[in-house]
C-alpha positions in Angstrom: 6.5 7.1 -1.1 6.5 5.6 2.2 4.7 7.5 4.9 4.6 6.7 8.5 1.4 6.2 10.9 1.0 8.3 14.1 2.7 6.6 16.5 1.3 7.5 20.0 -0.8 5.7 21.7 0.1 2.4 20.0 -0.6 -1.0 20.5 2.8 -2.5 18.9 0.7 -4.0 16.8 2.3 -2.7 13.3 0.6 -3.3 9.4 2.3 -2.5 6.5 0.1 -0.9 3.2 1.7 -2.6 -0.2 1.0 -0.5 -3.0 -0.5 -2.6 -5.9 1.5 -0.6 -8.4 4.5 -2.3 -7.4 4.3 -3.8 -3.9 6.5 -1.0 -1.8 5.5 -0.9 1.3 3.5 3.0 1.1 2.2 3.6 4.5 3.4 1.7 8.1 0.6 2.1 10.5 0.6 0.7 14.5 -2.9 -0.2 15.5 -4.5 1.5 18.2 -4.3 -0.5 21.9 -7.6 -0.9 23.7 -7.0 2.2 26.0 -6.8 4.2 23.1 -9.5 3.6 21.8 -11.1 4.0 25.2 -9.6 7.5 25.6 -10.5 8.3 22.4 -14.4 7.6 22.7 -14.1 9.2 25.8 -12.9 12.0 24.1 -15.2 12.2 21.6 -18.8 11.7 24.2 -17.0 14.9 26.0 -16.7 16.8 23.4 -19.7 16.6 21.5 -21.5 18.1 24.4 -19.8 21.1 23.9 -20.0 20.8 20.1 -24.0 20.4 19.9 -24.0 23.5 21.9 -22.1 25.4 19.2 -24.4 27.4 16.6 -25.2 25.9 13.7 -23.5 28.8 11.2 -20.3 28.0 13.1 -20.3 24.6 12.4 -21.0 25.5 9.1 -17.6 27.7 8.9 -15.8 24.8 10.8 -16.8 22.5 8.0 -16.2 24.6 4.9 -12.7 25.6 6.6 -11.7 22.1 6.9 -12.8 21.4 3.2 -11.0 24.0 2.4 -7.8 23.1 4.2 -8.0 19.5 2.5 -8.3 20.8 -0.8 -5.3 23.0 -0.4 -3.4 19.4 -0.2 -5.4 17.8 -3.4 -1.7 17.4 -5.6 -0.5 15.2 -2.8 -3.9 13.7 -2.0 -4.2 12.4 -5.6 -0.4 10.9 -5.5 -0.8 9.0 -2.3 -4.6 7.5 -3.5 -2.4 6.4 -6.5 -0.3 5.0 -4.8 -2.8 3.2 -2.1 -4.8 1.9 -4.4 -3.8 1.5 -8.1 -6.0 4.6 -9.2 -4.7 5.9 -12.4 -3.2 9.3 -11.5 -4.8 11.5 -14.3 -8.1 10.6 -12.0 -7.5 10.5 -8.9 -7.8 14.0 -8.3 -11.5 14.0 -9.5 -12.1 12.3 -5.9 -11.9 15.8 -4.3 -13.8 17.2 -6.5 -16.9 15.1 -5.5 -15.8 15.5 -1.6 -16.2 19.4 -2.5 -19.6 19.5 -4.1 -21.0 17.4 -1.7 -19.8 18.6 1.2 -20.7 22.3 0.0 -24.3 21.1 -0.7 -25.3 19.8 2.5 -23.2 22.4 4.5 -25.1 24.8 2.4 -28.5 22.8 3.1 -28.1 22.1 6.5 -30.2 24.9 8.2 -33.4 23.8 6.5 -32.9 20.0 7.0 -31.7 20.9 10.8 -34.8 23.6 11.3 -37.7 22.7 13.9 -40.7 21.5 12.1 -43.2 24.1 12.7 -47.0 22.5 13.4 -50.3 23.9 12.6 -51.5 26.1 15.7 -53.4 24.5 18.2 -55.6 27.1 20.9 -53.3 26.7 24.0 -50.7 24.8 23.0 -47.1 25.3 21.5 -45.8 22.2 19.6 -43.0 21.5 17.6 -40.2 18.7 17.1 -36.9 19.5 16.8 -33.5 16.9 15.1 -30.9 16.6 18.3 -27.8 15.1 17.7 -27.0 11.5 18.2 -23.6 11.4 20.0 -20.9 9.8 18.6 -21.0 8.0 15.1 -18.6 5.6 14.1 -17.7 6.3 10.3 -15.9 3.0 8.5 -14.9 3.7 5.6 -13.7 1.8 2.3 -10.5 2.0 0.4 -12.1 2.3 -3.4 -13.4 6.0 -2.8 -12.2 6.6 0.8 -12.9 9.8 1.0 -16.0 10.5 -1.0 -18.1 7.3 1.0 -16.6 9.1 4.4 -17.6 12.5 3.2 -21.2 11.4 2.7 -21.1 11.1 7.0 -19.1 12.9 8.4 -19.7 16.3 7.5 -23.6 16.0 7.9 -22.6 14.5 11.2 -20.8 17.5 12.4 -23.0 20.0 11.1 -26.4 18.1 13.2 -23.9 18.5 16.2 -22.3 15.1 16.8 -18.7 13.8 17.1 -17.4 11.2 14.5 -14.4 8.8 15.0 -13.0 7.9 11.4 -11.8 3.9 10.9 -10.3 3.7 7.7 -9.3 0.7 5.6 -6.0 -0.8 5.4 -5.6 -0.1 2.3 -5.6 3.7 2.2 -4.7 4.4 6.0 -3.4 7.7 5.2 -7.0 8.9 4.1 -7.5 9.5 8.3 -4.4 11.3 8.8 -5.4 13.8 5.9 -8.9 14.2 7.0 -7.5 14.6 10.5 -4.8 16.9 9.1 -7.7 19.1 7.6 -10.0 19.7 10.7 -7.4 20.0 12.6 -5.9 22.8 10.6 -9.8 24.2 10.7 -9.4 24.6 14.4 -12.0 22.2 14.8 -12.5 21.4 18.9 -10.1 18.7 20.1 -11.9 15.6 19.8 -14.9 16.6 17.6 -13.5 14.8 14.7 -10.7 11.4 15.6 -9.6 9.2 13.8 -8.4 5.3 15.2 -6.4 2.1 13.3 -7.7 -0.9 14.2 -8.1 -4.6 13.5 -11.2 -6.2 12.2 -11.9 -7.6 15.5 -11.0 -4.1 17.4 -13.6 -2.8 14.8 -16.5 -5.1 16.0 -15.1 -4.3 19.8 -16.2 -0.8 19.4 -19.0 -1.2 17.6 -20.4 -3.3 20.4 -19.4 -0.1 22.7 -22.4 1.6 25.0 -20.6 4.7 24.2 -21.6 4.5 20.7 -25.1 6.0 18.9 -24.8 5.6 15.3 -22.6 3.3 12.8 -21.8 3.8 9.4 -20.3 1.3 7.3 -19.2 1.4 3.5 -18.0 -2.2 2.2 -19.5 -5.4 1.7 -22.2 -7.7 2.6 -20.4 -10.2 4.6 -18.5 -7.1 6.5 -22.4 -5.4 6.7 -23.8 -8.5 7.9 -20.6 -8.7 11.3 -21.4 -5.3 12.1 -25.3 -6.3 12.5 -24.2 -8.8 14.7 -21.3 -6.6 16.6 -24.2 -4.2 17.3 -27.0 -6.5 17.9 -29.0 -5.7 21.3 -27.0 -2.1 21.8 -29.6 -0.5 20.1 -27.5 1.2 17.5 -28.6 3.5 14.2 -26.7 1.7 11.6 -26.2 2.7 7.8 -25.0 -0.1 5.8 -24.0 0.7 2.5 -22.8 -2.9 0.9 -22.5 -4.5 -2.6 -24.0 -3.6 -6.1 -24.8 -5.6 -9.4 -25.4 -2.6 -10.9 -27.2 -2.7 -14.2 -28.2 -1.2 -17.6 -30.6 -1.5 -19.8 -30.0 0.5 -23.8 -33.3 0.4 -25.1 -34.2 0.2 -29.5 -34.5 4.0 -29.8 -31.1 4.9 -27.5 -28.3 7.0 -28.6 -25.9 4.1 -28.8 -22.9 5.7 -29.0 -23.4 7.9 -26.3 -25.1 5.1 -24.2 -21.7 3.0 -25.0 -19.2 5.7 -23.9 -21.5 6.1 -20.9 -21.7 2.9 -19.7 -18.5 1.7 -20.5 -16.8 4.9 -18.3 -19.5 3.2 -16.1 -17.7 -0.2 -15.9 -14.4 0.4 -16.5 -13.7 3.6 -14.4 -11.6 3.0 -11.1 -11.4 -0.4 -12.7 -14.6 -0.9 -12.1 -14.0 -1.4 -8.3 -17.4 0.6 -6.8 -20.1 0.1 -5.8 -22.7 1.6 -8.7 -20.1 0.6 -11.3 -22.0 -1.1 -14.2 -21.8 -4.7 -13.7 -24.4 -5.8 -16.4 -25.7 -4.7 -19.4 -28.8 -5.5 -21.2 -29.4 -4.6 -24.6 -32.1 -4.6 -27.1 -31.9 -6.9 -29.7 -32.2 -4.8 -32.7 -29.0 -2.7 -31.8 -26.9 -5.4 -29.9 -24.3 -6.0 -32.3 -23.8 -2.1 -32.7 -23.4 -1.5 -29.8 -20.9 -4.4 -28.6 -19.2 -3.1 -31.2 -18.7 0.2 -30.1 -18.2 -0.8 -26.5 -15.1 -2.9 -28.0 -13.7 0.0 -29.7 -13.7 1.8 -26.3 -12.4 -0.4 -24.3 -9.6 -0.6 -26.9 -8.5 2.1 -26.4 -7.7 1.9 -22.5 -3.7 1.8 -21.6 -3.4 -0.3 -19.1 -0.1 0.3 -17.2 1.7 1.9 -14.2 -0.8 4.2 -12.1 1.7 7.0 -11.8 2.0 7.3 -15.8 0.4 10.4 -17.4 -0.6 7.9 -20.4 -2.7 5.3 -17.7 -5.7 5.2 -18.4 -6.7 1.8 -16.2 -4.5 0.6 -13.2 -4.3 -2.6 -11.5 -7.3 -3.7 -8.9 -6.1 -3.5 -5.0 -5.1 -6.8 -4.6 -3.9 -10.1 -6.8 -6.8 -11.6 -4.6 -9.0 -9.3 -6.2 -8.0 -9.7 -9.7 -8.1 -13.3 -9.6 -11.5 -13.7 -8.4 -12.3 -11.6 -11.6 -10.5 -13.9 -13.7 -12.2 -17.1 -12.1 -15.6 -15.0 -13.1 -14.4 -14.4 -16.7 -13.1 -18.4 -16.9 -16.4 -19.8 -15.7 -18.7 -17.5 -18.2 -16.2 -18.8 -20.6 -16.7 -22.0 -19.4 -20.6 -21.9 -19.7 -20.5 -20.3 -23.3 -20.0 -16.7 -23.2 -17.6 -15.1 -25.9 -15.2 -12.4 -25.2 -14.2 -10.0 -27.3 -11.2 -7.9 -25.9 -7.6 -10.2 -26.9 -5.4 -9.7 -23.4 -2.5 -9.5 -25.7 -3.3 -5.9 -26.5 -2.7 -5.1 -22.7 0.4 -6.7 -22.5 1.3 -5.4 -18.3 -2.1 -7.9 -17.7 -0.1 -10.8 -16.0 -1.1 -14.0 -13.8 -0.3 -13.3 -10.4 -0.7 -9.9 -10.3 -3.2 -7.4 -9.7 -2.7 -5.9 -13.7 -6.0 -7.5 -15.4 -7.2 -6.5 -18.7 -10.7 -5.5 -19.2 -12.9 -7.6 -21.1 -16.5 -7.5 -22.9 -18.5 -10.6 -22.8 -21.6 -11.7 -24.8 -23.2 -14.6 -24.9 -24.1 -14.1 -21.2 -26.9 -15.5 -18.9 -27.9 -15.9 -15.6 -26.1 -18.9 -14.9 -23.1 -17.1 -14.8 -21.7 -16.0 -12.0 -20.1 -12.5 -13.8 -24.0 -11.6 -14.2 -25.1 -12.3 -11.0 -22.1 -11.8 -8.2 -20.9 -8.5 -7.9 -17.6 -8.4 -10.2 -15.6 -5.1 -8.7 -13.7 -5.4 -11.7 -13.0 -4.2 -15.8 -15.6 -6.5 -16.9 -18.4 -5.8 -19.2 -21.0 -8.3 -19.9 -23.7 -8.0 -22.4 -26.8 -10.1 -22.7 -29.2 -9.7 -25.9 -33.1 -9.0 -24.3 -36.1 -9.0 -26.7 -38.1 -6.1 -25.1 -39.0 -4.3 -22.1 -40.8 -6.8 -19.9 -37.7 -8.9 -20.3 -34.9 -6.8 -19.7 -37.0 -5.3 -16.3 -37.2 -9.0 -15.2 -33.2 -9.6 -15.5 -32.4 -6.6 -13.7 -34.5 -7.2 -11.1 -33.0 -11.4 -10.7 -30.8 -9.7 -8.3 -30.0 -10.0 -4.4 -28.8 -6.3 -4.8 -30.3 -3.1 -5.6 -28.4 0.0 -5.6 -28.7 1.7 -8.9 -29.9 0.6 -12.1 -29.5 3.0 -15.6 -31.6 2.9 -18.9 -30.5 4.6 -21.9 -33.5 5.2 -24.1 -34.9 8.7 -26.0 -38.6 8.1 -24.6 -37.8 9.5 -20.6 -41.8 9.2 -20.3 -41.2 5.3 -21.0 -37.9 5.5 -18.6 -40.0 6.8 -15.8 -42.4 4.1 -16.6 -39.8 1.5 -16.2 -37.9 2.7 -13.3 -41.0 2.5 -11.6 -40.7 -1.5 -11.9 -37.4 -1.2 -11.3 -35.8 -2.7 -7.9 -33.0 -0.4 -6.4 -32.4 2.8 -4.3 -31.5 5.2 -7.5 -32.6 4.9 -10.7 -31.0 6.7 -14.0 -31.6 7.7 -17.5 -28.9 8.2 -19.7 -26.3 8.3 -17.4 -25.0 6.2 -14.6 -22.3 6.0 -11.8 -22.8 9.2 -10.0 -24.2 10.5 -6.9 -26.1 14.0 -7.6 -25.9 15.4 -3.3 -29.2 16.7 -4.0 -30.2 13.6 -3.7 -31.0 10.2 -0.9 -28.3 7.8 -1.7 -29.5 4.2 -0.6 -29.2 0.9 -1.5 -32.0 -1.9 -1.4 -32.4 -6.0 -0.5 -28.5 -6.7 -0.1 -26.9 -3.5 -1.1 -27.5 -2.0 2.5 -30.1 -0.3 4.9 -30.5 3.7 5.7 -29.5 6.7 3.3 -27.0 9.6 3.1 -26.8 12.9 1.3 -29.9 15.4 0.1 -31.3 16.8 3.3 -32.9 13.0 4.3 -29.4 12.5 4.9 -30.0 14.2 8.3 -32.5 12.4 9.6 -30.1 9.2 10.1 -27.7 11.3 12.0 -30.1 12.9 14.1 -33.4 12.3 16.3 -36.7 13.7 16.7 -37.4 15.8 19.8 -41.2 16.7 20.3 -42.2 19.6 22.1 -45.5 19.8 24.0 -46.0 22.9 26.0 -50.0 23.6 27.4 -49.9 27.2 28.0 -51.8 27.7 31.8 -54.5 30.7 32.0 -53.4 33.0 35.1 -55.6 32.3 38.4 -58.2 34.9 39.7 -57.6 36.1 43.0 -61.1 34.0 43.8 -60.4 31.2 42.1 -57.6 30.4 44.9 -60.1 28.1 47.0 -61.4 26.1 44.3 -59.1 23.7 43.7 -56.2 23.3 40.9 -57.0 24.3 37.5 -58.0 22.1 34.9 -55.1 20.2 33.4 -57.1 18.1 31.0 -56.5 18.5 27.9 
């Protein structure tokens, strides 16, 4: 399934995408030259004059048109993301479905969050501050859930009145063309939404561009911590979303069974490759060895195998790289005195040099291991035995990330009491690994800066105007000779 790049306005410059199914080559892109991308921020500062002047309810039917127009391609979507990146087929459509309810929540929710805030009346005056659009935001988005993570910007973006230019990973290139594909097909104004190819070091090029407002970057620290400095002293809005450690606490009194098929759809889904996947778990002593036992029996039953197969149930990771930096994890918890409980003869396509990895459950675990406090982005599940509340709050706060964080308990008055101590930007009970649009998805300490989604999604995409208009009495006839009117306040 080989698919071929845009061509014009290329560089020479050519990278090849290899499918970690089977290393084909899946998508040949040409990076963008320099006066592309020149032309293409110019295009994008001229048009989004035009486009902030554009009501707001037709950028509303812009956006939903273009949503619908990418959904109409979901079948072939879903193949090419298996193919990209490993995804097991049976879920890879389920990626549209979350680009469709949140993109319908905040096109739906954009009037309030976009309205001028109204303040209380004041005898001669009329005040009130209005959100204007940026300019043109730079969306860089990931290859684990490319089009959810880019979805979370760009459509709030277009609906507060800006212009977005889409980079997209290496990995899953052909994410742009589809998303172009879809606002084109909308009849979205030329240059409202682009999309560019580019090099790491093109990347931080742009970033550093005048022409530029607002950056938003999905991926991890170290790539968070380049665009700081690409951007440092251009006086840029950045929103870093970065890495997560994400993890979960099953209280005494939980539903263990529930709170293991939870959390171990939590860990293992995508191959655990995301962000707010569950990284770590900590469980109450009383019902430890119930539920490791029941987390073995799920993971079990996983096939791991050939994304493309109806029966897959777990694919490879993106990379060899990446699965071998999960297997140097597993080897030094091993190393340190953690058990493991999942035999990597029952997944018989998990191979040395390759990106095919069986999953694996680990007990025995502690803080000196690197699988509990590095960020895994892998099918491995960890389990460390606590001895109550106070203790399991401190471990899941020894972290230099804070993104989510899940307990599974039947007492949600003693949840909320605990999430309150809890360090991260979402907290859950009972569930895990999901972004409700209703609400501000954020990320603490190393896990990012800024927020997306819910209606405070717009106030990183926009700015506040104030307006303060002093109303002027009319002049008597008499009053001409005596001077200007009062202008104090």
């Amino acid at each position: 399934m080989k698919q071929s790049a845009n061509l014009e306005n290329q560089s020479g410059v050519v990278q090849n995408t290899l499918s970690p199914a089977d290393g084909s080559v899946v998508a040949t892109i040409v990076l963008a030259s320099p006066e592309a991308v020149q032309r293409t921020l110019d295009n994008a500062n001229n048009a989004q004059k035009e486009w902030k002047l554009t009501p707001l309810s037709e950028r509303q039917a812009y956006c939903n048109r273009a949503i619908d127009a990418l959904l109409s391609h979901k079948e072939m979507i879903a193949s090419e993301l298996s193919w990209m990146m490993g995804r097991p087929i049976k879920h890879s459509g389920s990626e549209l479905r979350g680009v469709e309810e949140r993109a319908r929540y905040m096109i739906k929710h954009c009037e309030q969050a976009l309205a001028p805030i109204e303040l209380p009346e004041k005898s001669g005056f009329t005040r009130y501050i209005t959100r204007e659009p940026l300019g043109t935001i730079l969306v860089i988005s990931p290859w684990n859930y490319p089009y959810l993570t880019a979805i979370n910007s760009i459509i709030p973006a277009l609906l507060a009145g800006n212009s977005v230019i889409l980079k997209p990973s290496s990995h899953t290139p052909l994410c742009a063309q589809r998303f172009q594909q879809a606002f084109d097909e909308a009849q979205v104004p030329q240059g409202v939404f682009q999309h560019l190819f580019m090099s790491h070091n093109a990347t931080e090029e742009l970033v550093s561009s005048e022409q530029l407002q607002h950056v938003v970057f999905t991926g991890s620290v170290t790539g968070g911590a380049l665009i700081e400095i690409a951007a440092a002293g251009h006086f840029h809005g950045l929103g870093l979303e970065l890495g997560g450690n994400d993890p979960a606490y099953v209280r005494h009194d939980a539903d263990i069974s529930g709170a293991a098929e939870t959390i171990v759809d939590g860990a293992l889904y995508n191959a655990g490759q995301s962000c707010c996947a569950i990284e770590r778990v900590y469980v109450d002593y009383r019902v430890h060895d119930e539920f490791v036992e029941k987390a073995v029996q799920l993971v079990n039953q996983y096939q791991l195998g050939f994304p493309l197969d109806e029966d897959t149930t777990l694919g490879p990771l993106i990379s060899t790289k990446a699965a071998d930096y999960v297997r140097h994890q597993v080897a030094d918890a091993k190393q340190k005195g953690a058990q493991t409980h999942i035999s990597e003869a029952c997944f018989p396509n998990s191979k040395l040099g390759s990106p095919y990895l069986a999953p694996q459950v680990l007990t025995d675990v502690d803080h000196s291991m690197q699988v509990m406090t590095e960020e895994t982005f892998g099918p491995v599940i960890p389990i460390q035995k606590v001895y109550s509340d106070q203790e399991a709050i401190s471990l899941m706060n020894d972290s230099e990330f804070g993104l989510t964080a899940s307990i599974f308990t039947s007492d949600i008055q003693q949840a909320i009491t605990i999430g309150n101590q809890i360090e991260t930007g979402t907290f859950f009970a009972n569930r895990c690994d999901y972004l409700d649009p209703a609400l501000a998805w954020t990320g603490i300490k190393h896990s990012g800066k800024g927020y997306a989604l819910s209606t405070l999604g717009f106030e990183t995409l926009t700015r506040p105007k104030s307006f303060h208009l002093k109303h002027l009495k009319k002049l008597h006839s008499n009053d001409n000779n005596n001077g200007s009117p009062n202008t104090s306040d």
